[in-house]
N, CA, C and O atoms as CSV, one atom per row, in Angstrom:
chain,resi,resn,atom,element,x,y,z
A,1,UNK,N,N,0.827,-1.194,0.000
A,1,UNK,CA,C,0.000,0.000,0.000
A,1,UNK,C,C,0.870,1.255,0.000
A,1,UNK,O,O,0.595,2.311,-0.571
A,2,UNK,N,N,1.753,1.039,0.586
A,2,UNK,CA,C,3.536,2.376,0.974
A,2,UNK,C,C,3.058,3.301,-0.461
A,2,UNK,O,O,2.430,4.356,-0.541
A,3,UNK,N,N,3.816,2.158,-1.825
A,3,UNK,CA,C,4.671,2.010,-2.469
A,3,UNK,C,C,3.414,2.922,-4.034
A,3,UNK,O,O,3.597,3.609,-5.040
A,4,UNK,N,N,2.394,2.386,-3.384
A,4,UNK,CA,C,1.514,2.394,-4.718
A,4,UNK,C,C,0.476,4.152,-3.832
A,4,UNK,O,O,0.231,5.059,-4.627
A,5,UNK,N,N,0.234,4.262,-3.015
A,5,UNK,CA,C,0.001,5.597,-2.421
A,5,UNK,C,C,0.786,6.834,-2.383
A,5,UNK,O,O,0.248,7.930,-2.228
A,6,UNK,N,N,2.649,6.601,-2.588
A,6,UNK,CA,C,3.006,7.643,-2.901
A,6,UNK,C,C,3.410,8.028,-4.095
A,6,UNK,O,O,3.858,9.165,-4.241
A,7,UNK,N,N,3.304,7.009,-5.312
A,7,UNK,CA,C,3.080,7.363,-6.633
A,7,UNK,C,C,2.218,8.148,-6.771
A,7,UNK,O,O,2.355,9.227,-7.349
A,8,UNK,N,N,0.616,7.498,-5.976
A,8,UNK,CA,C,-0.387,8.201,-6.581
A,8,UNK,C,C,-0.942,9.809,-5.972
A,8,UNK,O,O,-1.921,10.430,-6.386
A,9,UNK,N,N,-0.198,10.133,-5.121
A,9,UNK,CA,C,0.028,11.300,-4.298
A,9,UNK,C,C,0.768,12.127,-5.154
A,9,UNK,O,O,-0.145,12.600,-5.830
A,10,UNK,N,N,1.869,12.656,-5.614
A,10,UNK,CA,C,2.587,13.314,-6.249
A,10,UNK,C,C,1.913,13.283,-8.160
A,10,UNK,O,O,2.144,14.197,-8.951
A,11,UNK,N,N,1.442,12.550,-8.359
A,11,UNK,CA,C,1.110,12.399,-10.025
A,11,UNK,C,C,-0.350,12.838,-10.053
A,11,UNK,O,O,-0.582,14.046,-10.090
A,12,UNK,N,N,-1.118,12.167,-10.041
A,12,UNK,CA,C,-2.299,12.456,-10.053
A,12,UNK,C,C,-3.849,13.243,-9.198
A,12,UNK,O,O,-4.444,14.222,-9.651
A,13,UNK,N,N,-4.063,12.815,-8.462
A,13,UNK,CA,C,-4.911,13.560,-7.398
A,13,UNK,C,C,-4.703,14.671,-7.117
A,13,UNK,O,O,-5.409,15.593,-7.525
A,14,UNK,N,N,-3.531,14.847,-6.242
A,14,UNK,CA,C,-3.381,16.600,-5.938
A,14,UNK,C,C,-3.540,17.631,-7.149
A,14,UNK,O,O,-4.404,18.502,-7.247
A,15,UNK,N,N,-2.687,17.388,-7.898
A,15,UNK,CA,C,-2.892,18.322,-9.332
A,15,UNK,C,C,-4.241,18.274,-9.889
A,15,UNK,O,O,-4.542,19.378,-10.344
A,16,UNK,N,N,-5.295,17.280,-10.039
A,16,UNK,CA,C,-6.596,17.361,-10.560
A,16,UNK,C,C,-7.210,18.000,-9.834
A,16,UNK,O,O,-8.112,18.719,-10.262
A,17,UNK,N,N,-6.906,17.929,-8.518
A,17,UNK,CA,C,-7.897,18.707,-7.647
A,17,UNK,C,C,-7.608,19.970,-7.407
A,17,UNK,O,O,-8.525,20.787,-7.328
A,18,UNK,N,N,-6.231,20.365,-7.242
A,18,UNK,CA,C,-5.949,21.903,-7.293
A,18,UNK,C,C,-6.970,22.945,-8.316
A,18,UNK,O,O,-7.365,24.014,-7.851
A,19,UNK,N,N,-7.365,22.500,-9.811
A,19,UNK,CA,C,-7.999,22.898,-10.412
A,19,UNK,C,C,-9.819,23.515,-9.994
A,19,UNK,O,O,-10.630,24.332,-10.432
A,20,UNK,N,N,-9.723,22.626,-9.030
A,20,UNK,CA,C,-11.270,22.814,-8.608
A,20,UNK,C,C,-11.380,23.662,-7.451
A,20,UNK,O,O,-12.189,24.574,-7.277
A,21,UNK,N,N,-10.077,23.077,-6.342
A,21,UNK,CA,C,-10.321,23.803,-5.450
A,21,UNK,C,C,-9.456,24.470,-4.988
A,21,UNK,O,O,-8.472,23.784,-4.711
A,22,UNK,N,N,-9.287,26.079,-4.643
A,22,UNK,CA,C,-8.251,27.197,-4.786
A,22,UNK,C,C,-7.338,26.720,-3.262
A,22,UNK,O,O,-6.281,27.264,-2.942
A,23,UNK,N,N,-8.086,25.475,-2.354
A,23,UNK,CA,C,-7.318,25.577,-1.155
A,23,UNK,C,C,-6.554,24.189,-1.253
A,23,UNK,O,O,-5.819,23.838,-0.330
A,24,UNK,N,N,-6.695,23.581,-2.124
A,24,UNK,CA,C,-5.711,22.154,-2.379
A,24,UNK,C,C,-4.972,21.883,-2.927
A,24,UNK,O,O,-4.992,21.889,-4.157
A,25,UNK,N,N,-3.597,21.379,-1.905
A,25,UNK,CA,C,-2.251,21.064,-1.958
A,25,UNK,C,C,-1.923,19.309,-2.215
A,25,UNK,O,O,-2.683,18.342,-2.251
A,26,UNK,N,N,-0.855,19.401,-2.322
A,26,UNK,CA,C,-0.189,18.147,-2.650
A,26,UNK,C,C,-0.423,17.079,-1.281
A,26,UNK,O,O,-0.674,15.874,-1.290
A,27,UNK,N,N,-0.274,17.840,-0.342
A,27,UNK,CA,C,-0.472,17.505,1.160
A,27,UNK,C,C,-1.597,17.063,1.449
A,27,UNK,O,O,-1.474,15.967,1.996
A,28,UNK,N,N,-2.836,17.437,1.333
A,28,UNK,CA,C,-4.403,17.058,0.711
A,28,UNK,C,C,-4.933,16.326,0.382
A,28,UNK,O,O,-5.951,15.724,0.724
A,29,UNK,N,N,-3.781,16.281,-0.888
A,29,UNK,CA,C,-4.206,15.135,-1.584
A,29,UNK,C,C,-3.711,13.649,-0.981
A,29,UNK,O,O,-4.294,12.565,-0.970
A,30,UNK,N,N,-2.444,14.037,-0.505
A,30,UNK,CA,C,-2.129,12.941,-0.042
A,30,UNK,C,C,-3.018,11.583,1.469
A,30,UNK,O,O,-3.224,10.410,1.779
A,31,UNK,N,N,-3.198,13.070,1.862
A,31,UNK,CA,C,-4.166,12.809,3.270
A,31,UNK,C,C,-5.298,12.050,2.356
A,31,UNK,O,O,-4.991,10.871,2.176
A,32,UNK,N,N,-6.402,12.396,1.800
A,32,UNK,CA,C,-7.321,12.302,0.836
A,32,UNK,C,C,-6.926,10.658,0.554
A,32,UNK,O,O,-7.273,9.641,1.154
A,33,UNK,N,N,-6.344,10.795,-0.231
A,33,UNK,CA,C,-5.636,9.394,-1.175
A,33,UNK,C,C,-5.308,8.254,0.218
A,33,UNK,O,O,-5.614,7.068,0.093
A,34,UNK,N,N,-4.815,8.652,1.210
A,34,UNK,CA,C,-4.913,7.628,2.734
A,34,UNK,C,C,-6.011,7.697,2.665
A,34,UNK,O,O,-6.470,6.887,1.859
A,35,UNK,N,N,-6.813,8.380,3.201
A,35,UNK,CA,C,-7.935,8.117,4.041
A,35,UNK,C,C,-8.761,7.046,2.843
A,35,UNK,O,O,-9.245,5.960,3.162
A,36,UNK,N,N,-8.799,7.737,1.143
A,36,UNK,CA,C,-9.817,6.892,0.713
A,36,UNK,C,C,-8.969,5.060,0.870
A,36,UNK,O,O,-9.838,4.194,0.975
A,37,UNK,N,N,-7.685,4.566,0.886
A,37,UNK,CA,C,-7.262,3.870,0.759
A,37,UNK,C,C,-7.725,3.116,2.205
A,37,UNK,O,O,-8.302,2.029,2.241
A,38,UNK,N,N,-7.538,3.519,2.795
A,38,UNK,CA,C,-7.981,2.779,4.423
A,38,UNK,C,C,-9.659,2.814,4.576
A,38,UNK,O,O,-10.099,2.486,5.677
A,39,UNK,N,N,-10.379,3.102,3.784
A,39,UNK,CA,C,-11.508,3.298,3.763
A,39,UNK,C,C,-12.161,1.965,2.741
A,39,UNK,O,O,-13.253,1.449,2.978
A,40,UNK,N,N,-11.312,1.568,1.651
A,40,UNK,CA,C,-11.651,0.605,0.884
A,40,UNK,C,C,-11.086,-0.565,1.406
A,40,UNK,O,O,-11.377,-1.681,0.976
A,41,UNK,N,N,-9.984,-0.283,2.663
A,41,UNK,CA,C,-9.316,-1.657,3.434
A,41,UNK,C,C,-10.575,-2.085,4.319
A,41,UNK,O,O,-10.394,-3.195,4.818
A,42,UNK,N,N,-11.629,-1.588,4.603
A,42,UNK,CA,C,-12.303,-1.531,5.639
A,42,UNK,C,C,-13.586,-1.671,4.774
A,42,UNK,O,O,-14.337,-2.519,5.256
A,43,UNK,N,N,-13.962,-1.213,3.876
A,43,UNK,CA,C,-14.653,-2.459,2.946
A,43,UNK,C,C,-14.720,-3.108,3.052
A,43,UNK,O,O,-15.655,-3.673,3.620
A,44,UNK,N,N,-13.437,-3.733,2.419
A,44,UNK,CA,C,-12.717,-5.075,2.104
A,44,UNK,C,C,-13.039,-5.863,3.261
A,44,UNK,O,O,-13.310,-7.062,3.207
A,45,UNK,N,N,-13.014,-5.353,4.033
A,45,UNK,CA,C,-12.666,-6.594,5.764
A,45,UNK,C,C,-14.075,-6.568,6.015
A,45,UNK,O,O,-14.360,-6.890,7.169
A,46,UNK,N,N,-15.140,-6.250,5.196
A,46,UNK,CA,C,-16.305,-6.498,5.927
A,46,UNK,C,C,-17.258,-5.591,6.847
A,46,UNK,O,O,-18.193,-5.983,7.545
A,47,UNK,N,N,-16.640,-3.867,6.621
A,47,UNK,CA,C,-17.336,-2.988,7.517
A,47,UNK,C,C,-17.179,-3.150,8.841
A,47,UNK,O,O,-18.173,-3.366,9.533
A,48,UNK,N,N,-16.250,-3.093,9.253
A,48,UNK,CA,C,-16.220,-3.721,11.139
A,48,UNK,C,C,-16.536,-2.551,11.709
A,48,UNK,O,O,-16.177,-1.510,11.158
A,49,UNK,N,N,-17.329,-2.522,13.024
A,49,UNK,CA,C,-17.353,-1.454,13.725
A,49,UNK,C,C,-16.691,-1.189,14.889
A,49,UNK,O,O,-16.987,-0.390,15.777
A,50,UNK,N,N,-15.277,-2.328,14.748
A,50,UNK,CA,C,-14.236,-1.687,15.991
A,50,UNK,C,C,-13.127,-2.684,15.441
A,50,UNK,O,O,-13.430,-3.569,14.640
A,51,UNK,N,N,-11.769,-2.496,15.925
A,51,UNK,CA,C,-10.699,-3.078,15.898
A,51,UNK,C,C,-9.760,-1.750,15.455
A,51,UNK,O,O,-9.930,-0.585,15.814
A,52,UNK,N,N,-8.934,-2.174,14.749
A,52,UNK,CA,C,-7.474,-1.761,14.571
A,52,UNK,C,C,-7.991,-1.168,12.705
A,52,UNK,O,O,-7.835,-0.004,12.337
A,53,UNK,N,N,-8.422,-1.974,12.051
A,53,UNK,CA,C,-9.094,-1.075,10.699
A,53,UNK,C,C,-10.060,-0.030,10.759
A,53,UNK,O,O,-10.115,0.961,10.031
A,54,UNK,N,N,-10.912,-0.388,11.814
A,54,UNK,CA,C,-12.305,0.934,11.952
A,54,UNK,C,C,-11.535,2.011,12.614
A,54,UNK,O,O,-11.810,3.140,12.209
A,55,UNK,N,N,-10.282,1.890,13.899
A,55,UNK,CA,C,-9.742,2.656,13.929
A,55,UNK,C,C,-8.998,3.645,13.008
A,55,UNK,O,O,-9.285,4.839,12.921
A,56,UNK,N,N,-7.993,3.013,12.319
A,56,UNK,CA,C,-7.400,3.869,11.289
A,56,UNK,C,C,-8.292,4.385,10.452
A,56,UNK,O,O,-8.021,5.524,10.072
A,57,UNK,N,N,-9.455,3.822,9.963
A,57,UNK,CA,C,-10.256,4.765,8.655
A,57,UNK,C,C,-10.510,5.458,9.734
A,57,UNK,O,O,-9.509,6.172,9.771
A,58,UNK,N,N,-11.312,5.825,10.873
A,58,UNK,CA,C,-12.152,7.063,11.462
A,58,UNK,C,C,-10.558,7.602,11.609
A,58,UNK,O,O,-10.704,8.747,11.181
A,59,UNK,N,N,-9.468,7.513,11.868
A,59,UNK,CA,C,-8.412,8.717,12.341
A,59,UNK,C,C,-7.924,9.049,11.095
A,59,UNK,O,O,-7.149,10.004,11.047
A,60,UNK,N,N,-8.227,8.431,10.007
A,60,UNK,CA,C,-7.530,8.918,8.662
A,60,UNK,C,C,-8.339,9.859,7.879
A,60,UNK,O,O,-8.050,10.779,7.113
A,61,UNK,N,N,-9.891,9.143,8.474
A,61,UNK,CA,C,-11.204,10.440,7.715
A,61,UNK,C,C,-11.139,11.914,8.377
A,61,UNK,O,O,-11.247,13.051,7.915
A,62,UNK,N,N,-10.870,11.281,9.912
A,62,UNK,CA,C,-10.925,12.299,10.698
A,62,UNK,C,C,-9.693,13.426,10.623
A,62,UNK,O,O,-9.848,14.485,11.232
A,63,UNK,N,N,-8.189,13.127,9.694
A,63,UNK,CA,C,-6.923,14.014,9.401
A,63,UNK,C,C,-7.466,14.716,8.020
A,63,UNK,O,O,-7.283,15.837,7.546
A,64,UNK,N,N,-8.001,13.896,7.704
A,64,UNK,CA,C,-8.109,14.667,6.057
A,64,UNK,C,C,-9.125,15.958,6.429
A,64,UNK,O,O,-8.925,17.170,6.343
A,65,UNK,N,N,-10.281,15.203,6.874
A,65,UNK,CA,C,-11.175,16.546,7.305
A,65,UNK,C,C,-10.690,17.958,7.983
A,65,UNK,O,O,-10.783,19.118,7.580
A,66,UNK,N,N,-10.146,17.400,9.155
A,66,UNK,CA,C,-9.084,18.267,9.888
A,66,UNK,C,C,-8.006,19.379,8.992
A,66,UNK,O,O,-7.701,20.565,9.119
A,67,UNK,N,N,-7.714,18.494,8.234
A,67,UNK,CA,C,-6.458,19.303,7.735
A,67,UNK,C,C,-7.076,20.250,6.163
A,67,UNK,O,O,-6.402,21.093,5.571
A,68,UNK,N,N,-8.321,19.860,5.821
A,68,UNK,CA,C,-9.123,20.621,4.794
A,68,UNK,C,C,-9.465,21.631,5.231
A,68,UNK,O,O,-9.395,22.633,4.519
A,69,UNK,N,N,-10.115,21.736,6.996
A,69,UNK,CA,C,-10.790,23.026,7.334
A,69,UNK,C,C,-9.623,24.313,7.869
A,69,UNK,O,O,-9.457,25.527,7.980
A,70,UNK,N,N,-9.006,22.949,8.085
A,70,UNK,CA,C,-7.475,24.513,8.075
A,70,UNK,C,C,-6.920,25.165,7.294
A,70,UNK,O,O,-6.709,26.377,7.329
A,71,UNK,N,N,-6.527,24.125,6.225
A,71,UNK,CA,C,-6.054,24.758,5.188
A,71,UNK,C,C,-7.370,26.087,4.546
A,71,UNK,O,O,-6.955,27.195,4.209
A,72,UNK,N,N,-9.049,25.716,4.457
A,72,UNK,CA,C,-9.440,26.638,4.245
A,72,UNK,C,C,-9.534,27.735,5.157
A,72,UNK,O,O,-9.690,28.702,4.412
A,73,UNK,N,N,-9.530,28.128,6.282
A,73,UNK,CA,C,-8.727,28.811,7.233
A,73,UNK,C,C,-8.021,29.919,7.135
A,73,UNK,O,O,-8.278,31.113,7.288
A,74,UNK,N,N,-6.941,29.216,6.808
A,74,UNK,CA,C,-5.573,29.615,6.820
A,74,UNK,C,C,-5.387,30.823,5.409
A,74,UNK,O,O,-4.770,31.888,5.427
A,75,UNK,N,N,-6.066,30.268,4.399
A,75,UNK,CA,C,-6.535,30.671,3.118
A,75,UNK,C,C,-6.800,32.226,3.275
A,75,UNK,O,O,-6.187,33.267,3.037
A,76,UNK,N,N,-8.119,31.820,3.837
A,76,UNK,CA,C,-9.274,33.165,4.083
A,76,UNK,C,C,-8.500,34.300,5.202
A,76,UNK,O,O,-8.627,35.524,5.225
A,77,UNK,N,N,-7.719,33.471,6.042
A,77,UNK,CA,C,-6.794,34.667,7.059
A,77,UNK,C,C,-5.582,34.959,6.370
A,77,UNK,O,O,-5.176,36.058,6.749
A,78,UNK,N,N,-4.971,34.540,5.678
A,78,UNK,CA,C,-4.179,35.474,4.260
A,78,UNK,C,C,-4.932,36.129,3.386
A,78,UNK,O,O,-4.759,37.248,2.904
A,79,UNK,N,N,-5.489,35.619,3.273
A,79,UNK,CA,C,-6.113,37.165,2.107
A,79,UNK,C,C,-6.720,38.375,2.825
A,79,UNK,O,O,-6.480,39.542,2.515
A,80,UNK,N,N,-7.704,37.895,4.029
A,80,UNK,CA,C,-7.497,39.001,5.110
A,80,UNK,C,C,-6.424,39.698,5.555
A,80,UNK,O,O,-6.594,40.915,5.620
A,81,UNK,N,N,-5.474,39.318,5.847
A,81,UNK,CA,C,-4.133,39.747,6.916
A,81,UNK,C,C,-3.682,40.480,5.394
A,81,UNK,O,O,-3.498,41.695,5.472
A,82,UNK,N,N,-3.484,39.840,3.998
A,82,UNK,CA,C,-2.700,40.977,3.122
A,82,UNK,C,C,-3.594,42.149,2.735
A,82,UNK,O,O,-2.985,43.167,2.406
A,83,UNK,N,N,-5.073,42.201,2.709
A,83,UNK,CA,C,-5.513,42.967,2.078
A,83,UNK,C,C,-5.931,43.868,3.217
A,83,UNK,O,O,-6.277,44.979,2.814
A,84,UNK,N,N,-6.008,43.675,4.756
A,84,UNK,CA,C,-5.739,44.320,5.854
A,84,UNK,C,C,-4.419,45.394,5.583
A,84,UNK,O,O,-4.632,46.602,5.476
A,85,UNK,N,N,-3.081,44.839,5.488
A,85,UNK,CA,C,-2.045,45.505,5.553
A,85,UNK,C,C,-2.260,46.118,4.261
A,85,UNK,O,O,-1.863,47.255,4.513
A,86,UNK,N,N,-2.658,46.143,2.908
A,86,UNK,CA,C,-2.188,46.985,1.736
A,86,UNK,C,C,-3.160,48.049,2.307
A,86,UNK,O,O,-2.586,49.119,2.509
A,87,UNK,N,N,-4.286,48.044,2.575
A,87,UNK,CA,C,-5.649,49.325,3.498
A,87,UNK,C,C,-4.542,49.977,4.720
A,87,UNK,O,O,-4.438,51.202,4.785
A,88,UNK,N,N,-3.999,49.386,5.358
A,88,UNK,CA,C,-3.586,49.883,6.371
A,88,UNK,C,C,-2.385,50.971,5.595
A,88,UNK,O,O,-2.348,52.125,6.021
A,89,UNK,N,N,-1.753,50.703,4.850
A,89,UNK,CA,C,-0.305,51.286,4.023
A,89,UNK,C,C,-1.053,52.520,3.485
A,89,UNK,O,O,-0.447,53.583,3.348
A,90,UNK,N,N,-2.377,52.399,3.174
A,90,UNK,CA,C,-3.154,53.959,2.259
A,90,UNK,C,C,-2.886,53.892,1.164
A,90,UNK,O,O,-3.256,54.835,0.463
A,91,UNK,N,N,-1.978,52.537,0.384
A,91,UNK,CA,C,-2.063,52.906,-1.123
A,91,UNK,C,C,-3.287,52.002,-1.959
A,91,UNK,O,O,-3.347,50.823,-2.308
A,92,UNK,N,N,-4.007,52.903,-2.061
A,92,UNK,CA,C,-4.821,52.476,-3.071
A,92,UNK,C,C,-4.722,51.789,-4.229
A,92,UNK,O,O,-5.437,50.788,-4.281
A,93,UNK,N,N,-4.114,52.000,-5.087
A,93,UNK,CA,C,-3.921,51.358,-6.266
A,93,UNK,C,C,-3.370,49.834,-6.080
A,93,UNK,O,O,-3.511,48.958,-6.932
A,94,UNK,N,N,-2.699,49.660,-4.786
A,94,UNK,CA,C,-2.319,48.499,-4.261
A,94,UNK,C,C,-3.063,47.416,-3.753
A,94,UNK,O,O,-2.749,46.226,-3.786
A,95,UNK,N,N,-4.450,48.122,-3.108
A,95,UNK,CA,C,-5.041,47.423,-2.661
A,95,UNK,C,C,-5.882,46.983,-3.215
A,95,UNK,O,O,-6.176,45.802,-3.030
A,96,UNK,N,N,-6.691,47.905,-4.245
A,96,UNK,CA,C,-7.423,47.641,-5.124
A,96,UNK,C,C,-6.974,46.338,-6.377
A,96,UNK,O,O,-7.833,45.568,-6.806
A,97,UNK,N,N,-5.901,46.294,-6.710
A,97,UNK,CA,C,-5.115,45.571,-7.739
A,97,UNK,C,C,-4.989,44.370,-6.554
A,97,UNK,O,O,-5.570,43.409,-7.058
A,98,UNK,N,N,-4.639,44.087,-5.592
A,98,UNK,CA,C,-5.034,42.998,-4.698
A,98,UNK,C,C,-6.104,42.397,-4.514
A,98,UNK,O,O,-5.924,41.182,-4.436
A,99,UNK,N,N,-7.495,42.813,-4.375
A,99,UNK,CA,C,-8.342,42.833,-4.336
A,99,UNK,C,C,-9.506,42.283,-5.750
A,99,UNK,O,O,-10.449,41.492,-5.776
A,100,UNK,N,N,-8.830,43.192,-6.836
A,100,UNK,CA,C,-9.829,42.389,-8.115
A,100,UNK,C,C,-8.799,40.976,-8.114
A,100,UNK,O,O,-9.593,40.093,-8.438
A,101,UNK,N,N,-7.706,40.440,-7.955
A,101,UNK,CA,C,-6.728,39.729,-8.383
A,101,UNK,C,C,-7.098,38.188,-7.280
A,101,UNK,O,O,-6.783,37.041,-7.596
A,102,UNK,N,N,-7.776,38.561,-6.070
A,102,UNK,CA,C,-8.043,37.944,-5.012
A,102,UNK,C,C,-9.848,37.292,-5.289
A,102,UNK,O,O,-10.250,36.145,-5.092
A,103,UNK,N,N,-10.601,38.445,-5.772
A,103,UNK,CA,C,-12.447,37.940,-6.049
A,103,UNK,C,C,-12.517,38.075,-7.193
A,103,UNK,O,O,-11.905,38.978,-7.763
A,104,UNK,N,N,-13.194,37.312,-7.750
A,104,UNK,CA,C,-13.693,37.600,-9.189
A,104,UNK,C,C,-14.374,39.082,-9.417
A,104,UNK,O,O,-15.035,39.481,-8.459
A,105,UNK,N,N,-14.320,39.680,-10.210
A,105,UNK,CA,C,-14.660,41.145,-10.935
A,105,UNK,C,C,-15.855,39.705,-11.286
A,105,UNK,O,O,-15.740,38.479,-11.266
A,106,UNK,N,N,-17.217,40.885,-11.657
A,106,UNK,CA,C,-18.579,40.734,-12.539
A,106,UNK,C,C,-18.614,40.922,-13.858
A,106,UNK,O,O,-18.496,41.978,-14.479
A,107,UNK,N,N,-18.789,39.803,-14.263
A,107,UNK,CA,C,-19.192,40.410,-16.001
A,107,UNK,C,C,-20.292,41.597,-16.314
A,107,UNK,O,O,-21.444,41.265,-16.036
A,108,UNK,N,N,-20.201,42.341,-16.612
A,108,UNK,CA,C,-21.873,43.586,-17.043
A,108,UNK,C,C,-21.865,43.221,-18.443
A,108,UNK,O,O,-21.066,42.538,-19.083
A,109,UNK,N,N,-22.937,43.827,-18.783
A,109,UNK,CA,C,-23.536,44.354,-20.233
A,109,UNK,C,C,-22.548,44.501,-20.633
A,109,UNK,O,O,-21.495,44.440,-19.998
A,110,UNK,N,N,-22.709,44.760,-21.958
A,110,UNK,CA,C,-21.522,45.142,-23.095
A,110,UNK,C,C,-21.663,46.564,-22.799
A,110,UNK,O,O,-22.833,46.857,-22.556
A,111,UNK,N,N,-20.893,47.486,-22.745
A,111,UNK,CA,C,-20.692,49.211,-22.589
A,111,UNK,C,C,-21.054,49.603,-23.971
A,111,UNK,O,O,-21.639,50.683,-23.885
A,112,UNK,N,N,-20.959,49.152,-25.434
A,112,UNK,CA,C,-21.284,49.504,-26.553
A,112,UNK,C,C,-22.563,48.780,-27.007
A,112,UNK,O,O,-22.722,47.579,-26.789
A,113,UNK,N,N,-23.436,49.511,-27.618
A,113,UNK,CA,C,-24.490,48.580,-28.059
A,113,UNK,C,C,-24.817,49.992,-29.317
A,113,UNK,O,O,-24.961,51.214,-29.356
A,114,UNK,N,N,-24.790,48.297,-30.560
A,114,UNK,CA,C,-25.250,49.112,-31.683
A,114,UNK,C,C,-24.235,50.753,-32.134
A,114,UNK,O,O,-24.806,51.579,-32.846
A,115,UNK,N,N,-22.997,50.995,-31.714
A,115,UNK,CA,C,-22.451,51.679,-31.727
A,115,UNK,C,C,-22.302,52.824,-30.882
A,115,UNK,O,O,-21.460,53.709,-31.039
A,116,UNK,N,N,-23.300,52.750,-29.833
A,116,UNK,CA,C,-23.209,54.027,-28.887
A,116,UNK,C,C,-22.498,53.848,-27.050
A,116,UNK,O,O,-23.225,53.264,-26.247
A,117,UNK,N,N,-21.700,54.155,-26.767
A,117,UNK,CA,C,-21.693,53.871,-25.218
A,117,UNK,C,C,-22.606,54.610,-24.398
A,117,UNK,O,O,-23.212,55.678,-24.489
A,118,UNK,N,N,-22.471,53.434,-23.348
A,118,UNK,CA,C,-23.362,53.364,-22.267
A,118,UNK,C,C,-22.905,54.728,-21.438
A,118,UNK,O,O,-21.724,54.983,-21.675
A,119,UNK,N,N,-23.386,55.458,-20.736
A,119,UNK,CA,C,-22.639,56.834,-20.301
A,119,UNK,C,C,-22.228,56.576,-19.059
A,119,UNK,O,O,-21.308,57.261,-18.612
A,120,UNK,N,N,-22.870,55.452,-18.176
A,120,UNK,CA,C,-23.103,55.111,-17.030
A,120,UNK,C,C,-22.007,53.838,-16.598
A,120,UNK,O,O,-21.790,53.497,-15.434
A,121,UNK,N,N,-21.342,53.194,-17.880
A,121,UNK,CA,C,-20.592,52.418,-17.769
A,121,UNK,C,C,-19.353,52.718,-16.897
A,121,UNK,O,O,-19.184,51.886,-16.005
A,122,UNK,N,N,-18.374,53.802,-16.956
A,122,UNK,CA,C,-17.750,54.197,-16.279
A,122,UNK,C,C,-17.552,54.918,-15.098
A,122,UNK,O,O,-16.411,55.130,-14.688
């Protein structure tokens, strides 16, 4: 199980999932990739509801979870703590350029329609 979990940790999983989700690391994935692996050992054995397998899946479900709500956390108090300090500095243009770069900007209307701009667009 070693041998074939840390192939699949570094190659595949973490990187597919980074795409989806802005707070997942290689580390994640790896946790993730245990827990589902000890989770299909415990299948396998028949669903037990105690021993030495029901243990490890609940402490392996229970790290991954753990270590997801931190990492989102940790996330949300960096982008706080930097966009705190660029407000605190007074430069605007800094913070603002932090800020669209950090939330998505809104798509609007098109500003031209039929050749005339919108006056209100800007």
């Amino acid at each position: 199980m070693s041998a074939k979990f840390e192939a699949d940790c570094f190659i595949g999983s973490a990187i597919h999932s980074c795409i989806y989700r802005p707070v997942w690391s290689q580390e994640l994935g790896c946790l993730k990739a245990q827990a589902i692996d000890c989770n299909n050992l415990w299948r396998a054995a028949g669903r037990p509801r105690s021993g030495d397998i029901y243990s490890k899946r609940n402490s392996d479900k229970r790290a991954c979870r753990l270590a997801i709500r931190r990492a989102e956390v940790d996330t949300k108090d960096r982008y706080s703590k930097e966009l705190h300090d660029l407000l605190l500095s007074k430069d605007n243009k800094k913070f603002w350029k932090c800020w669209n770069a950090k939330f998505e900007k809104k798509i609007g209307a098109p500003t031209k329609v039929n050749g005339f701009l919108d006056p209100d667009s800007r």
